[in-house]
C-alpha positions in Angstrom: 169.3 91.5 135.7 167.4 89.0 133.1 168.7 88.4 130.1 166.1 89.1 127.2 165.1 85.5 126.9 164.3 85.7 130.1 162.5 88.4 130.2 159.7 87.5 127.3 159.8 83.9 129.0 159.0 85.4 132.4 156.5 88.0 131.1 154.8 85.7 129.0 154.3 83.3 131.7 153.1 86.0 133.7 150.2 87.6 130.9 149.5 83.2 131.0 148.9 83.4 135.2 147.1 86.6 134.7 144.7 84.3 132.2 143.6 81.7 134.0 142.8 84.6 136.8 140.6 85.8 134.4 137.9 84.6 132.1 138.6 86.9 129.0 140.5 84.3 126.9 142.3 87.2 125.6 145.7 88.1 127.6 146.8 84.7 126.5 147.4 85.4 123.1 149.9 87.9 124.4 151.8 85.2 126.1 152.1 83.8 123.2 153.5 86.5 121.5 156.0 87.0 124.4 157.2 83.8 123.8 157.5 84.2 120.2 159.7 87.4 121.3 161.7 84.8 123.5 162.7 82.8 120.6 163.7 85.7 118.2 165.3 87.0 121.2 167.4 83.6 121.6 168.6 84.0 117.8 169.3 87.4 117.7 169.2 90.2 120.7 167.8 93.2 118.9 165.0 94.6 120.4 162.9 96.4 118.2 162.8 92.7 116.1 162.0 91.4 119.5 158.9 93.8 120.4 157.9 93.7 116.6 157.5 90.1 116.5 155.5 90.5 120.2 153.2 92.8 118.5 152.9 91.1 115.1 152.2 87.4 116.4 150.1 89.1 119.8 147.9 91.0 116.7 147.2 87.5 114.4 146.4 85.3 117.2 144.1 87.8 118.8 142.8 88.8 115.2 142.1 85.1 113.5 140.9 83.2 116.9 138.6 86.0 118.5 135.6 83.7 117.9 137.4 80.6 119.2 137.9 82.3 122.2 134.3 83.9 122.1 133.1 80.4 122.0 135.1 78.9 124.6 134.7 82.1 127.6 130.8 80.9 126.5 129.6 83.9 125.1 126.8 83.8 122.8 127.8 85.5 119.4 124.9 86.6 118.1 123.8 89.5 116.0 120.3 91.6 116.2 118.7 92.6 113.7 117.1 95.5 114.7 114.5 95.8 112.0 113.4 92.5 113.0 112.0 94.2 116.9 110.3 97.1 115.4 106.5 96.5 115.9 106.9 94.0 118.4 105.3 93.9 121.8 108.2 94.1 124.3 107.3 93.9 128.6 108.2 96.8 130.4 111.1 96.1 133.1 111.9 99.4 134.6 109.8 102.2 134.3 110.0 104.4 131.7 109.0 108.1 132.0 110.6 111.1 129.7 109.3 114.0 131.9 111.5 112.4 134.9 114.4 111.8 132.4 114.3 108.0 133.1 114.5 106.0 130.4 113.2 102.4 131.3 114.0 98.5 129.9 112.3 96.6 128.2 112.7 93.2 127.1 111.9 92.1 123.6 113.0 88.9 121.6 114.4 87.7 124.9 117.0 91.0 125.3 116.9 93.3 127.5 116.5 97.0 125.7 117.0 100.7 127.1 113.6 102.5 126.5 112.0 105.8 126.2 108.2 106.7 125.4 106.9 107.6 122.0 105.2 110.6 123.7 106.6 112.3 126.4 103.0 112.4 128.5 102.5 108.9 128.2 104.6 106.9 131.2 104.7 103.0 131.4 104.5 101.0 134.8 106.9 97.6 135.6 105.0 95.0 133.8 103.0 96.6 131.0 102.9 95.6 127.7 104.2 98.0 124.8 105.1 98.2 121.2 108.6 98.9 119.9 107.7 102.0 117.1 111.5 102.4 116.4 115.4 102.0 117.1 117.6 105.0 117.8 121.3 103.8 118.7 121.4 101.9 121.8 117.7 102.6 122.9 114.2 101.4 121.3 111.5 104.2 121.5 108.1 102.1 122.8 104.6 103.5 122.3 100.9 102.1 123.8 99.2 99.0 122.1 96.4 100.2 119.9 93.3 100.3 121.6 91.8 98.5 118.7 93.8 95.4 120.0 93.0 95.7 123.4 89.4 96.0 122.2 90.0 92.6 120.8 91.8 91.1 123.6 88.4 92.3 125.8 85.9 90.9 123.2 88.1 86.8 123.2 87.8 87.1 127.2 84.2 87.5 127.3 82.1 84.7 128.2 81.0 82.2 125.4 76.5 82.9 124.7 75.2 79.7 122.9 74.0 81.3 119.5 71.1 78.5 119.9 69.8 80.3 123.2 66.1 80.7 124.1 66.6 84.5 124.2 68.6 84.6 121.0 65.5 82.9 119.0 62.8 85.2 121.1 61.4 82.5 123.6 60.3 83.9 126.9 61.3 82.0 129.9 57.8 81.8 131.2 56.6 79.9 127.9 60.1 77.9 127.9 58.9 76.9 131.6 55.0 75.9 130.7 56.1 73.7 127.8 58.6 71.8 130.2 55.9 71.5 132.6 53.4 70.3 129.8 56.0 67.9 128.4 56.6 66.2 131.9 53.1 65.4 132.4 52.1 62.0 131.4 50.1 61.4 128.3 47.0 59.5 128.1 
């Protein structure tokens, strides 16, 4: 049978194994604290002091270095503000359709949102822009672009007309034609 020492050392080396296994960065901490337990466990064998001081030191290391070990598993810490989406255009993912009970994704800012329609007859397709009307909990609620915008959008792809134009400054092409001919002729 182990001896308490023993035990903590074996279990924290274990909880350290089970670490590198994984890419959490947070089981080792309670190595840690088993090996704290291994040294209070060397001075004096009382076990509730034992499996306070694994709880207590296991507690402050994961407590004070969560975004140490945040930083090096290499997630991103980053915080939303979610007033900061509402009234942007965000690209539909996945469908989204509330008669069918499916709410979609859309992506918005760069992150990936769960989505449901404004109104529940309106349905957007994969690839359609929308505009984010409002946050509830987990989910954005998306509604069309104004047709005032797209109106715009439709007027900048039209083609250029030269303001300077025969037509815009009443010139018939027939007349435009006879003064070209007259002008190419040679003068005597």
């Amino acid at each position: 049978m182990f001896t308490p020492v023993a035990f903590w050392i074996v279990f924290g080396v274990i909880l350290m194994v089970i670490e590198i296994l994984t890419p959490t960065f947070f089981i080792f901490w309670f190595g840690l604290g088993s090996l704290a337990a291994a040294v209070v466990a060397y001075f004096h064998e009382n076990t509730l002091l034992e499996l306070l001081t694994f709880v207590i030191v296991s507690a402050i290391l994961v407590l004070s270095t969560r975004r140490l070990a945040k930083k090096l598993s290499g997630e991103q810490i980053r915080s939303i503000n979610v007033d900061d989406i509402v009234g942007k255009e965000a690209l539909v993912i996945e469908r989204v359709d509330n008669k069918a009970g499916t709410a979609g994704v859309v992506k918005v800012n760069g992150d990936m949102w769960r989505a449901v329609s404004f109104d529940d007859n309106i349905t957007f397709e994969k690839g359609e822009l929308a505009v984010i009307e409002k946050v509830e909990g987990a989910h954005v609620v998306i509604r069309q672009i104004e047709k005032q915008k797209k109106n715009e959008n439709e007027q900048a792809e039209k083609p250029f007309v030269d303001s300077n134009s025969d037509e815009d400054k009443g010139i018939d092409k027939d007349e435009r034609n006879e003064d070209d001919e007259t002008d190419s002729q040679p003068q005597d």
